[in-house]
N, CA and C of each residue as an Amber inpcrd file, in Angstrom:
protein
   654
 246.1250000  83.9940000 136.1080000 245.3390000  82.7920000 135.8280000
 245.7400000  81.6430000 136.7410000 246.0550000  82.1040000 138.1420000
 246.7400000  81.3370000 138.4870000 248.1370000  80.1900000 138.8510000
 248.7080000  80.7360000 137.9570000 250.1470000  80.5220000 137.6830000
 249.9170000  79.1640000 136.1990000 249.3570000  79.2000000 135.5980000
 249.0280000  78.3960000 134.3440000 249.8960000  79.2820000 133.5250000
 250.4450000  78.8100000 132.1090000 250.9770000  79.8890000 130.9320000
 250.0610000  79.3170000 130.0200000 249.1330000  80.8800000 130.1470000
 248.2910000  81.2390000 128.8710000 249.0070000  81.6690000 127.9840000
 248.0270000  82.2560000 126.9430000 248.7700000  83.2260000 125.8960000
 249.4480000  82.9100000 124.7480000 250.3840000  82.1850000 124.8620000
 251.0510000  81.8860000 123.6870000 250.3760000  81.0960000 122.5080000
 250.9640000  81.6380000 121.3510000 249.8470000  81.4610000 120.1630000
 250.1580000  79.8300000 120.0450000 250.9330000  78.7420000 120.2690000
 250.8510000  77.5560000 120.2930000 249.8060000  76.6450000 120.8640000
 249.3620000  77.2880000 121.7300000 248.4270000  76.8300000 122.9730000
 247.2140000  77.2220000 122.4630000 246.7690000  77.9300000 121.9480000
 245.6010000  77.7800000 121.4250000 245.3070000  77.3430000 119.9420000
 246.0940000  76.3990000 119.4900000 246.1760000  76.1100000 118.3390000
 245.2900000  74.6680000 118.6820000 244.6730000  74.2750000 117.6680000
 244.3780000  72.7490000 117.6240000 245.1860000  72.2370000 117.5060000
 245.3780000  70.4870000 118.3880000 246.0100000  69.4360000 118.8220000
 246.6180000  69.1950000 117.2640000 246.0610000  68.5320000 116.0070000
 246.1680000  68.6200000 114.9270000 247.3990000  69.6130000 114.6100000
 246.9820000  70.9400000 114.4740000 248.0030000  72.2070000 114.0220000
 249.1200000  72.0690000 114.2030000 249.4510000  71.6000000 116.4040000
 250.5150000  71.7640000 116.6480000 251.5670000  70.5380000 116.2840000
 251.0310000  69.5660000 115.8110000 251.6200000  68.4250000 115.0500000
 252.8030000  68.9190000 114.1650000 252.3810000  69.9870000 113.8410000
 253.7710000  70.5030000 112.3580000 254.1890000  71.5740000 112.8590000
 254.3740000  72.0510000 113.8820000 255.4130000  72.7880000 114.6020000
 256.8210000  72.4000000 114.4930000 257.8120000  73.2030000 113.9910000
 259.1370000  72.4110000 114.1170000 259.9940000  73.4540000 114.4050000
 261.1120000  73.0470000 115.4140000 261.7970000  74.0750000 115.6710000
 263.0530000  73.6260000 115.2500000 263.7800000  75.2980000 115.0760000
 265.1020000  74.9790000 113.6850000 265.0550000  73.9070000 112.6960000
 263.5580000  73.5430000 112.0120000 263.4020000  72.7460000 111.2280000
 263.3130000  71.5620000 111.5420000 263.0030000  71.4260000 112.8390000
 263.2870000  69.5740000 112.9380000 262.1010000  69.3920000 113.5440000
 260.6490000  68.5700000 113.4920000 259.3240000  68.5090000 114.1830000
 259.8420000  67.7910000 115.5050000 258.8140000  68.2920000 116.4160000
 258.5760000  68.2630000 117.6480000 258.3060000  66.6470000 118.3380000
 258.0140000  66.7540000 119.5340000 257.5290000  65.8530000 120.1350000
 256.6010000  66.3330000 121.3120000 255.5430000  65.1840000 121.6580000
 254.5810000  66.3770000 122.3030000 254.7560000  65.2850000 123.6050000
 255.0250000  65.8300000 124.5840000 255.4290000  65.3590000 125.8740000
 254.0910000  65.4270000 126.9990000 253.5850000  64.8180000 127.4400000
 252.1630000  64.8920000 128.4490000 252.3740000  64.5190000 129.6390000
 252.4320000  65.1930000 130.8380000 252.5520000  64.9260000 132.2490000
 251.1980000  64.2630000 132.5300000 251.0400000  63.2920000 132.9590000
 249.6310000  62.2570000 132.6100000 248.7560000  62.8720000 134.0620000
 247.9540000  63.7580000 133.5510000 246.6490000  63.6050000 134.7040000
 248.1230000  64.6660000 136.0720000 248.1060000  65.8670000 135.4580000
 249.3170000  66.8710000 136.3320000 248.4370000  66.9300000 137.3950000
 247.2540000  67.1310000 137.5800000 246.5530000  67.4970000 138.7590000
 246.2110000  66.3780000 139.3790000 245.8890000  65.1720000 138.8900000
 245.4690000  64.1030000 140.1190000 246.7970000  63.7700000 140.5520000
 248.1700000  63.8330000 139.6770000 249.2840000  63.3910000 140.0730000
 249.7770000  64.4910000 141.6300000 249.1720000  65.6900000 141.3920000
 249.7020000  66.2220000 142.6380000 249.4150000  66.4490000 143.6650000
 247.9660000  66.0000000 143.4870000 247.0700000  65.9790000 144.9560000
 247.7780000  64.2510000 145.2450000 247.5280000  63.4010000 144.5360000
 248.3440000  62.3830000 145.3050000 249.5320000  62.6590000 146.0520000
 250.6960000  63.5970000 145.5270000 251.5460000  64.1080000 146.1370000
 251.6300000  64.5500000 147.2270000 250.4920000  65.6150000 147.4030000
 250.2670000  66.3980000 148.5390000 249.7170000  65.6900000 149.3890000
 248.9060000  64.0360000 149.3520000 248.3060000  63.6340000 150.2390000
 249.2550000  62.1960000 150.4350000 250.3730000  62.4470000 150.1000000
 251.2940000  61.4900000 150.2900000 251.4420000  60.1550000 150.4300000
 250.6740000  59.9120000 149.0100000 250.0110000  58.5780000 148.4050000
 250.3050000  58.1540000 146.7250000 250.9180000  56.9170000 146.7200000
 250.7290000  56.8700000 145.5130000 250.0500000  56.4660000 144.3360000
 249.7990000  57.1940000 143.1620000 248.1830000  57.3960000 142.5400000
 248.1720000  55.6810000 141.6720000 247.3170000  55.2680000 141.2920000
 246.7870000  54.1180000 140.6520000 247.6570000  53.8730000 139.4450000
 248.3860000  52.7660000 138.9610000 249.2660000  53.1060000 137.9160000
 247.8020000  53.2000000 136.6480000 248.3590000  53.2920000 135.4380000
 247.7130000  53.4260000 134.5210000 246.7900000  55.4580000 134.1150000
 246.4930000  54.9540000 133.1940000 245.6710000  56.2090000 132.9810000
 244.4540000  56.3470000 134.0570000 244.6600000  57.5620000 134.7190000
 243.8670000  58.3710000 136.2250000 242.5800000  58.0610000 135.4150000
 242.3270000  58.2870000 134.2030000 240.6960000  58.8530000 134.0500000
 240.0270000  57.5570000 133.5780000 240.7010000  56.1880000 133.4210000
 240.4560000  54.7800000 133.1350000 240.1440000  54.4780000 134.2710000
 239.2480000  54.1330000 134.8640000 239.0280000  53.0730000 136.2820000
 238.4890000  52.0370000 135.1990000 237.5960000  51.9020000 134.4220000
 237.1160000  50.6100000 134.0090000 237.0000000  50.3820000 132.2910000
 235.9330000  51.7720000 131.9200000 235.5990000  51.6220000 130.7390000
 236.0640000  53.1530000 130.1020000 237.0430000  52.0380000 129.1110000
 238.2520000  53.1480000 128.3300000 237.1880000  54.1010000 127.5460000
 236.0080000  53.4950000 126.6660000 235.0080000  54.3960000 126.0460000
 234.6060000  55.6010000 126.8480000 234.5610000  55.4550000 128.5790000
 234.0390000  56.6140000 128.9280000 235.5350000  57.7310000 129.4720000
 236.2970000  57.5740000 128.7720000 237.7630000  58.2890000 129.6260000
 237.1350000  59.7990000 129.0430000 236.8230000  60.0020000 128.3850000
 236.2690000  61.4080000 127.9320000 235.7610000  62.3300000 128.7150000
 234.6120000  61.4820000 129.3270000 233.3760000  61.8920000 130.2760000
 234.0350000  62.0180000 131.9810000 234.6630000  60.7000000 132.1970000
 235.1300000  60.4250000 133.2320000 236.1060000  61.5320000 133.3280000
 237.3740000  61.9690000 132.4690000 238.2410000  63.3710000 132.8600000
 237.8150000  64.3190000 132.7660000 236.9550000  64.9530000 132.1840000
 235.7020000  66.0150000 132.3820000 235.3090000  66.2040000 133.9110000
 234.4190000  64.8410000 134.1880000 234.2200000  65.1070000 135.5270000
 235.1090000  65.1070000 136.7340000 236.2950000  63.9530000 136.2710000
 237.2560000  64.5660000 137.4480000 237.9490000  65.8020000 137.5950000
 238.0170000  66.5110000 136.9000000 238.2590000  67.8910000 136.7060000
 237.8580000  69.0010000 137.2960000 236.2290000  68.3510000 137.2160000
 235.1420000  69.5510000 138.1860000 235.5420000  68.7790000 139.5290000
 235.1730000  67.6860000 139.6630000 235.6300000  67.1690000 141.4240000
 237.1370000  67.9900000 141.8800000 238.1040000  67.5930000 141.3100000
 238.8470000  68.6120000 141.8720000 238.8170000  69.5000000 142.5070000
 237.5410000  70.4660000 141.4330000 237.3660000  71.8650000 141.8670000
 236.3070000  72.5820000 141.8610000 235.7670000  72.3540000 142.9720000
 234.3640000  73.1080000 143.4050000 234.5150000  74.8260000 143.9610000
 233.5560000  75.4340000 143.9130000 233.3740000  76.7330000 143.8220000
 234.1710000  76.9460000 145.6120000 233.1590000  75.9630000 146.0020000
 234.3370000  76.1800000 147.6030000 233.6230000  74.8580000 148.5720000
 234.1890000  74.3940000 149.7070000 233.8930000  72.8820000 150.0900000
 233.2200000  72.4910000 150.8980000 233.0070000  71.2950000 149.8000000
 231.1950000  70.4530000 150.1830000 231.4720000  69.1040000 150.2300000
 230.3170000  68.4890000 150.7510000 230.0850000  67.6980000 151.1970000
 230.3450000  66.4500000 149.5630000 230.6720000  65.1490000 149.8460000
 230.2430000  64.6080000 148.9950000 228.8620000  64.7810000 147.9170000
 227.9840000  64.8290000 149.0520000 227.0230000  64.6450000 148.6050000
 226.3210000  65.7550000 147.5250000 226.7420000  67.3970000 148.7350000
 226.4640000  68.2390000 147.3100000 227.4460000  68.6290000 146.5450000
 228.5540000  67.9250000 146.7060000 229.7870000  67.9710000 145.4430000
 229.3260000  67.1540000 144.1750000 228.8080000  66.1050000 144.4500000
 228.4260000  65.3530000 143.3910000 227.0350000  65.9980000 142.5390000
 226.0860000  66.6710000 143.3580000 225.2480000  67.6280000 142.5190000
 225.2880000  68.7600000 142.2810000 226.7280000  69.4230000 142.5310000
 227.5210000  70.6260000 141.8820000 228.2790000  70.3760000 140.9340000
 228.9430000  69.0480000 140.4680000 229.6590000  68.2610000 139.9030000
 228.5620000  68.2400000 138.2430000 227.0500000  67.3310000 138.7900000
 226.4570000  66.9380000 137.5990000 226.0130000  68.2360000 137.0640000
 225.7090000  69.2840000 137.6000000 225.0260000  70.5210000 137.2250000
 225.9610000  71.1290000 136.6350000 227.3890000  71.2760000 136.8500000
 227.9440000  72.1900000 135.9850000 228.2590000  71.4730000 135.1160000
 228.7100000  69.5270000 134.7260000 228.9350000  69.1400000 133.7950000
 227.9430000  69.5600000 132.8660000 226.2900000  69.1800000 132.9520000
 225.1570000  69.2550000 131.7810000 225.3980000  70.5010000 131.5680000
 225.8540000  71.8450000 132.2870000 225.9130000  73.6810000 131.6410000
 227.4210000  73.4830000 130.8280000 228.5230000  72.8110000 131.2610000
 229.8300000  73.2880000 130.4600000 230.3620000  72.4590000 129.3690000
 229.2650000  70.9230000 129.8470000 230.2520000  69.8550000 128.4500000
 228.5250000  69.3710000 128.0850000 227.6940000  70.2280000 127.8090000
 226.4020000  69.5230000 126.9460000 226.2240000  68.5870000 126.3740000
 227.3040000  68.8650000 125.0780000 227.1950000  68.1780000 124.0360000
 227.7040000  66.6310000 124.6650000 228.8540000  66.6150000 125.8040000
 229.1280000  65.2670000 125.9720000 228.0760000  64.4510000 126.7850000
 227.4790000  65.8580000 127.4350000 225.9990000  64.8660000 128.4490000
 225.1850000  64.2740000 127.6310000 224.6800000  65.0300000 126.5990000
 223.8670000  64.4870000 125.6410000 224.3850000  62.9170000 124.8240000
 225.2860000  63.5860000 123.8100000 225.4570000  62.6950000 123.1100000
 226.6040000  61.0890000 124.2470000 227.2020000  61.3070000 124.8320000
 227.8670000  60.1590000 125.5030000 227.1430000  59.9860000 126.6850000
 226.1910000  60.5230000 127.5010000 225.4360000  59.5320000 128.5930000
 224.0210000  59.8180000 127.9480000 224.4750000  60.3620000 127.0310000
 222.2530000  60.1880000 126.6700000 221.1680000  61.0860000 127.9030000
 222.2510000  61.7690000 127.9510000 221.4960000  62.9110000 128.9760000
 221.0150000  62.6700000 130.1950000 221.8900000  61.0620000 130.7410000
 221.2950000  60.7000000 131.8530000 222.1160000  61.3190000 132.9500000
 221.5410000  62.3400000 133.8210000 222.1510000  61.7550000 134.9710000
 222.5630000  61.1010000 135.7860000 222.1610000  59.9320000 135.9150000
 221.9310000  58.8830000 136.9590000 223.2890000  58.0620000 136.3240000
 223.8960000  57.9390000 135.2180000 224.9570000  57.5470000 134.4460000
 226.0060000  58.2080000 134.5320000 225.9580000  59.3510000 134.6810000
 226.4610000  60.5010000 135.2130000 227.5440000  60.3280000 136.8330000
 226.4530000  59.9400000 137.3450000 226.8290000  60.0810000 138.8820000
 227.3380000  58.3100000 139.2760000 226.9860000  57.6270000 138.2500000
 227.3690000  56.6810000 138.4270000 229.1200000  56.4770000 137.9360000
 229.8510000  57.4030000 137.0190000 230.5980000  57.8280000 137.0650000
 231.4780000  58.0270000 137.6090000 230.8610000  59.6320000 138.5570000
 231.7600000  60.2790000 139.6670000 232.0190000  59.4320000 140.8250000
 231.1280000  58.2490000 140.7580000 231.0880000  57.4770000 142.0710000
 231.9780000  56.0560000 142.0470000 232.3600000  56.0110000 140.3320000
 233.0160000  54.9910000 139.8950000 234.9250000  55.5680000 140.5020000
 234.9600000  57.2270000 139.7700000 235.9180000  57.4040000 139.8570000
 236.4340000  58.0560000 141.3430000 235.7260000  58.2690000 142.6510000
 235.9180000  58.7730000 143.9150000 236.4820000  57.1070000 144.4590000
 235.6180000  56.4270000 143.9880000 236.1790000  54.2210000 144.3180000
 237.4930000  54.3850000 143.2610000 237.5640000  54.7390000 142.6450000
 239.4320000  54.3330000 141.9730000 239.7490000  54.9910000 142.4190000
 239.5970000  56.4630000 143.0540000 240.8950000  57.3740000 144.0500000
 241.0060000  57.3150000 145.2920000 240.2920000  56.2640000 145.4810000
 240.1370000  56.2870000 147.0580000 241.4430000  57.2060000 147.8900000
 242.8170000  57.6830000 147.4200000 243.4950000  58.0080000 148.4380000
 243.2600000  59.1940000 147.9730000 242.8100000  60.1240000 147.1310000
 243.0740000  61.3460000 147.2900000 241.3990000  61.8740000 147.3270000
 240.6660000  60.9180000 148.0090000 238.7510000  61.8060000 147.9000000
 238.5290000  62.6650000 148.8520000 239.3720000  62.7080000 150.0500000
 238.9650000  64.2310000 150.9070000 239.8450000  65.0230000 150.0850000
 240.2620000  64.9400000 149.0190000 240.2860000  66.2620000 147.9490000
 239.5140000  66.9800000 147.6760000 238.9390000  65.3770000 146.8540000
 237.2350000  66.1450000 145.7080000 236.3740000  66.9980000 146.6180000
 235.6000000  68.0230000 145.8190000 234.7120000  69.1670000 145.9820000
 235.4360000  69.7590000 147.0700000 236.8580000  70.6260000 146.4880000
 237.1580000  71.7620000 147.3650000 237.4810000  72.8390000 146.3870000
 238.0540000  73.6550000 146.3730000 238.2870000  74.9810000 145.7100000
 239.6990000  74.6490000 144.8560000 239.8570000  73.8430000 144.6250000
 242.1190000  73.5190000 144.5090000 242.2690000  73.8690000 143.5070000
 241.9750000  74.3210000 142.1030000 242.7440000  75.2460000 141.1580000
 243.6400000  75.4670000 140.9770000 243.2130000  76.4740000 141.4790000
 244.2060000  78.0730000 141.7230000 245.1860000  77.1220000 142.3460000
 245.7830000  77.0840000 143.4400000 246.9200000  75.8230000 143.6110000
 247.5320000  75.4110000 143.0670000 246.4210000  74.2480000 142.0660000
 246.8770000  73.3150000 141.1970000 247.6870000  73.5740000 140.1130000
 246.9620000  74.7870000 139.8490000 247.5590000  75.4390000 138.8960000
 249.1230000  75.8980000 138.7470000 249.1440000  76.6360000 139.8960000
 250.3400000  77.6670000 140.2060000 251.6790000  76.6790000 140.5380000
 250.9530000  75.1590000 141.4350000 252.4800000  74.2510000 141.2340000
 252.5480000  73.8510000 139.7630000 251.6980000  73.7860000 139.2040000
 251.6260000  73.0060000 138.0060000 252.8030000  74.2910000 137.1760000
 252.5120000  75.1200000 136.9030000 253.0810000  76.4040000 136.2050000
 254.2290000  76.4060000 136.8420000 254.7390000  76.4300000 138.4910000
 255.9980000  76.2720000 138.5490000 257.0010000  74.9050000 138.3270000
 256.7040000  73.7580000 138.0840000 256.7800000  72.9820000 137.8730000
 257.2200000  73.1980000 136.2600000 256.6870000  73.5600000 135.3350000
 256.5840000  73.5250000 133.9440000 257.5490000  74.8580000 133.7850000
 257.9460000  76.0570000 134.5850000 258.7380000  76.7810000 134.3160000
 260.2530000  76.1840000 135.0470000 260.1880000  75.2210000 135.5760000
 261.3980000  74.7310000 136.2000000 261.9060000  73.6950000 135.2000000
 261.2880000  72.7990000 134.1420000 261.4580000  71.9120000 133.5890000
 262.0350000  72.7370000 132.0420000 261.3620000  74.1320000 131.6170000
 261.7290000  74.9510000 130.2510000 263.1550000  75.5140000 131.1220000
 263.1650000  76.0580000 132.4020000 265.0440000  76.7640000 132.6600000
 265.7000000  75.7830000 132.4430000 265.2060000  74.0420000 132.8650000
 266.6530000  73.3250000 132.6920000 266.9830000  73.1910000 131.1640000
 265.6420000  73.0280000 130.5250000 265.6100000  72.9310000 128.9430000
 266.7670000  74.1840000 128.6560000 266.7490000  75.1890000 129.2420000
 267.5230000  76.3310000 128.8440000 268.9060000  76.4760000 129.2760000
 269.1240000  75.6690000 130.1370000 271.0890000  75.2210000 131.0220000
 271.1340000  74.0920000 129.9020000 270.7300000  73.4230000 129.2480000
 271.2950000  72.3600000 128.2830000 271.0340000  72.6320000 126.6950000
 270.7940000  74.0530000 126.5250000 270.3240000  74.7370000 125.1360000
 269.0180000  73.5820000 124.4400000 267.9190000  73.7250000 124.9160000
 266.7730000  72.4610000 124.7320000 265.3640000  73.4950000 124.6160000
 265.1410000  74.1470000 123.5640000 263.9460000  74.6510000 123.2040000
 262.7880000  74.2330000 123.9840000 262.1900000  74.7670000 124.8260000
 260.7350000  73.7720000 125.5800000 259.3670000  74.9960000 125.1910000
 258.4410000  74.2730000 124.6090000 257.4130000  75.3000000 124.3770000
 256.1180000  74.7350000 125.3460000 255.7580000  75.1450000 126.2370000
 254.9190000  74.8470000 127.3750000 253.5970000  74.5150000 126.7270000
 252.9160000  73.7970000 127.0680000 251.4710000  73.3410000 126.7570000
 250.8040000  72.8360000 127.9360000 250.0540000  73.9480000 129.1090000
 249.3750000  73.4140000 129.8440000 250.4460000  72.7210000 130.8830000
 249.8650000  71.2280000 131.1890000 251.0150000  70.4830000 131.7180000
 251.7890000  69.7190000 130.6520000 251.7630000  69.8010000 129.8220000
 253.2540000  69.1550000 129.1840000 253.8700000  69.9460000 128.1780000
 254.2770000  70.0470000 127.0940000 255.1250000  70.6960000 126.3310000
 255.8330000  70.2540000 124.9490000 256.3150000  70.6770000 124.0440000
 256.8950000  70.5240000 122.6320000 258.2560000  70.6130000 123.0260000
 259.1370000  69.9070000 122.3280000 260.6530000  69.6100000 122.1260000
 261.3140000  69.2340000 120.8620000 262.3200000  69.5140000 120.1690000
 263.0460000  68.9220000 118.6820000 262.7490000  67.1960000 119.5380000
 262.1250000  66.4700000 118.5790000 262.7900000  64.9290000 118.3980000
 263.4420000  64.4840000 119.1090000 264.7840000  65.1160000 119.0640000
 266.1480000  64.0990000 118.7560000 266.1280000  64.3290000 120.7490000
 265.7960000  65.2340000 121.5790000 266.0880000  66.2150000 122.7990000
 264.6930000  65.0650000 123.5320000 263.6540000  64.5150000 123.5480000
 263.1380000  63.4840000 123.6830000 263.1870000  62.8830000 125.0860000
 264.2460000  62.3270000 124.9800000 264.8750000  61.0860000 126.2610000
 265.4070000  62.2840000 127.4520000 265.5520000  63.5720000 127.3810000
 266.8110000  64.4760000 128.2350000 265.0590000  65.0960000 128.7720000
 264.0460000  65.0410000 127.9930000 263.1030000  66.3660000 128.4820000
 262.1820000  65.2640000 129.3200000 262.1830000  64.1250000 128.8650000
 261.2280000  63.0010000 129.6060000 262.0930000  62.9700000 131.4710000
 263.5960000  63.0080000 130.9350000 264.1160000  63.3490000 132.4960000
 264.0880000  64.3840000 132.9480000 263.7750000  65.3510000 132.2780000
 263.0620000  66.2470000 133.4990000 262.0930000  66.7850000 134.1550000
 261.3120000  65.9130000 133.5360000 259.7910000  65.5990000 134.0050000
 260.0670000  64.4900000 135.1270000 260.7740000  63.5120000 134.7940000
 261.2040000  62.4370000 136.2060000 261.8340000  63.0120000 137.1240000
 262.8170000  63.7670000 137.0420000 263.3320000  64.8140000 138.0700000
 262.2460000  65.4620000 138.9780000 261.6130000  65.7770000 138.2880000
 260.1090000  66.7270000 139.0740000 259.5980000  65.6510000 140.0080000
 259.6880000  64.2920000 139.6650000 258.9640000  63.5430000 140.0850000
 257.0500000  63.3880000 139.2290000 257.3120000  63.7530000 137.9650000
 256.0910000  63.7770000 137.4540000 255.8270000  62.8670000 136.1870000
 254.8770000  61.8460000 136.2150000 255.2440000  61.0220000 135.5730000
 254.1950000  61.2760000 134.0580000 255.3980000  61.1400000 133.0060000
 254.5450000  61.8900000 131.5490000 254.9830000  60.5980000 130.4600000
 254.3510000  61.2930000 129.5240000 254.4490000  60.2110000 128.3730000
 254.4740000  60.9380000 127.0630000 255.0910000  60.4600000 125.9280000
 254.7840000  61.2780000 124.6450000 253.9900000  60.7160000 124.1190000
 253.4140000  61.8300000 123.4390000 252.2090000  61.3070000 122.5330000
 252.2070000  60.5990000 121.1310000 252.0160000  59.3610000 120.9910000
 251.9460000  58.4620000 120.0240000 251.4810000  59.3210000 118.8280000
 250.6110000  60.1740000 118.4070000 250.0150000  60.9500000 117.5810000
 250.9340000  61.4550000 116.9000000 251.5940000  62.5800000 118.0390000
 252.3780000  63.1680000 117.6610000 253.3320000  63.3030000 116.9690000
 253.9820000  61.9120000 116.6730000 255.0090000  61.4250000 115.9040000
 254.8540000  60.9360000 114.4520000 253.4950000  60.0720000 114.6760000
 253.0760000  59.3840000 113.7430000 252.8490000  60.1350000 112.3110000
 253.1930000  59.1140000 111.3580000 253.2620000  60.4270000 110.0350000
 251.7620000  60.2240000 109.8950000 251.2310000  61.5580000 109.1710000
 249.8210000  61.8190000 108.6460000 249.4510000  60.9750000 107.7360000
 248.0610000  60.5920000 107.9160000 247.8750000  59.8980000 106.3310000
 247.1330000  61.2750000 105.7250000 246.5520000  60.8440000 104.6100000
 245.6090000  61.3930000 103.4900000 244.6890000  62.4350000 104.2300000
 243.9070000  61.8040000 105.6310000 242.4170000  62.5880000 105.4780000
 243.1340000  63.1330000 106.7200000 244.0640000  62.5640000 107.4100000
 244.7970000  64.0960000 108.5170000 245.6010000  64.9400000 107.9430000
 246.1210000  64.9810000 106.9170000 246.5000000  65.9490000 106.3810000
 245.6490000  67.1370000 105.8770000 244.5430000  67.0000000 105.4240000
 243.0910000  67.5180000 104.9730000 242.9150000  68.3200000 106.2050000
 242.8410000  67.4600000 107.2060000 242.6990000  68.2020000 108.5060000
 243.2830000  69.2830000 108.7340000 244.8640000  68.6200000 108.7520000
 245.3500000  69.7160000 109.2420000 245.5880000  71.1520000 108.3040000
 245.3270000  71.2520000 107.0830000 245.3760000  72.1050000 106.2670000
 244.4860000  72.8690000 106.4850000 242.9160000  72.0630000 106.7480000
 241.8320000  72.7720000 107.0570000 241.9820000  73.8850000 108.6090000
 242.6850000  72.9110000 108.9310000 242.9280000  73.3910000 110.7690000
 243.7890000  74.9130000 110.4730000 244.3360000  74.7320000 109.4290000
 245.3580000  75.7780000 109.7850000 244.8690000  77.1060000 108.8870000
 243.8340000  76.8470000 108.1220000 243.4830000  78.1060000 107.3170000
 242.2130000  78.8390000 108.5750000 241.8090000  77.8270000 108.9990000
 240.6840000  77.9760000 110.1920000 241.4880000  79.1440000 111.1820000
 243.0250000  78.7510000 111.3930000 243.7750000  79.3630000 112.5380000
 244.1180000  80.6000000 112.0990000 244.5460000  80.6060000 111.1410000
 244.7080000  81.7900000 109.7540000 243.6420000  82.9300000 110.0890000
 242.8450000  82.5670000 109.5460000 241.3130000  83.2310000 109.1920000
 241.1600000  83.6700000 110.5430000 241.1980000  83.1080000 111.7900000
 240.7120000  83.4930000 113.0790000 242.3400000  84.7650000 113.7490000
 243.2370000  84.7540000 113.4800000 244.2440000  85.6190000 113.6720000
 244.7150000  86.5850000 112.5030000 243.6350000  86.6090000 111.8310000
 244.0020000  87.9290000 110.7210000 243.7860000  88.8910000 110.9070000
């Protein structure tokens, strides 16, 4: 898959679920390498990326839509031009995220592309990126990267359960796993969620979430 770690039954759990994961009894912390792929094409193009959240250029309501589509810019089938990157871009968004074309641009294209064109002007240093093939790449540093950060977890006895680009840790281990994400040179954050105690109707959730997970692995 490219050097990504699939597979493990954590990773396909809902965001929710993995909230009550605890290892040797003590709950987790959910650690996020912010935006692993725009962070490493900045790398590779030996520039440094915009502070703040990559998928924010303006309007926080559209960060949804906007990391969706930077996602496909990244990675086109193989490399094009701006011009038909951006209508390989809108065509596979309306086939793979519908529901967000519909319901969050109202099915406009033209809102759409106004978008991709918002967010190619906030990256200005890494746009002879967009619409090339980089994945597979992205991927495989990303995966070695994330298996270099679980061995050190493993020279300092530090449980690391991989998620994509970031990963689960005991609590208390926190401040030691955030440095070795800075070591990498990769800059992450924990997730506020993650910590936060449940109220009433996320708990519902997550009960629901987990008979859902149940029922689907029986």
């Amino acid at each position: 898959m490219g050097g990504r770690m699939y597979g493990a039954f954590w990773i396909g759990m809902k965001q929710m679920l993995r909230r009550s994961i605890k290892i040797d009894g003590e709950l987790t912390t959910d650690i996020d390498g912010k935006g692993m792929h725009v962070q490493l094409l900045y790398r590779q193009a030996n520039r440094e990326m915009p502070p703040g959240d990559p998928y924010v250029y303006s309007d926080p309501k559209e960060r949804k839509v906007a990391k969706k589509a930077m996602l496909l810019m990244m990675n086109t089938k193989c490399e094009m031009s701006p011009e038909r990157g951006r209508d390989a871009v809108i065509a596979t968004f309306k086939k793979s995220f519908k529901q967000d074309f519909e319901t969050k641009l109202g099915g406009d294209k033209k809102r759409l592309l106004e978008v991709i064109q918002s967010l190619e002007h906030h990256h200005m240093g890494i746009r002879d990126s967009f619409y090339r093939p980089n994945w597979g790449a992205l991927q495989r540093t990303e995966g070695m990267i994330m298996l270099k950060i679980m061995e050190e977890g493993m020279r300092d006895g530090i449980v690391i359960l991989p998620v994509h680009d970031g990963c689960l840790c005991q609590r208390q281990h926190k401040d030691r796993v955030m440095q070795y994400f800075a070591e990498m040179k990769i800059e992450a954050a924990v997730n506020p969620k993650h910590e936060r105690e449940l109220g009433i109707e996320e708990t519902r959730r997550l009960v629901e979430a987990y008979q859902d997970y149940v029922a689907a692995n029986e």
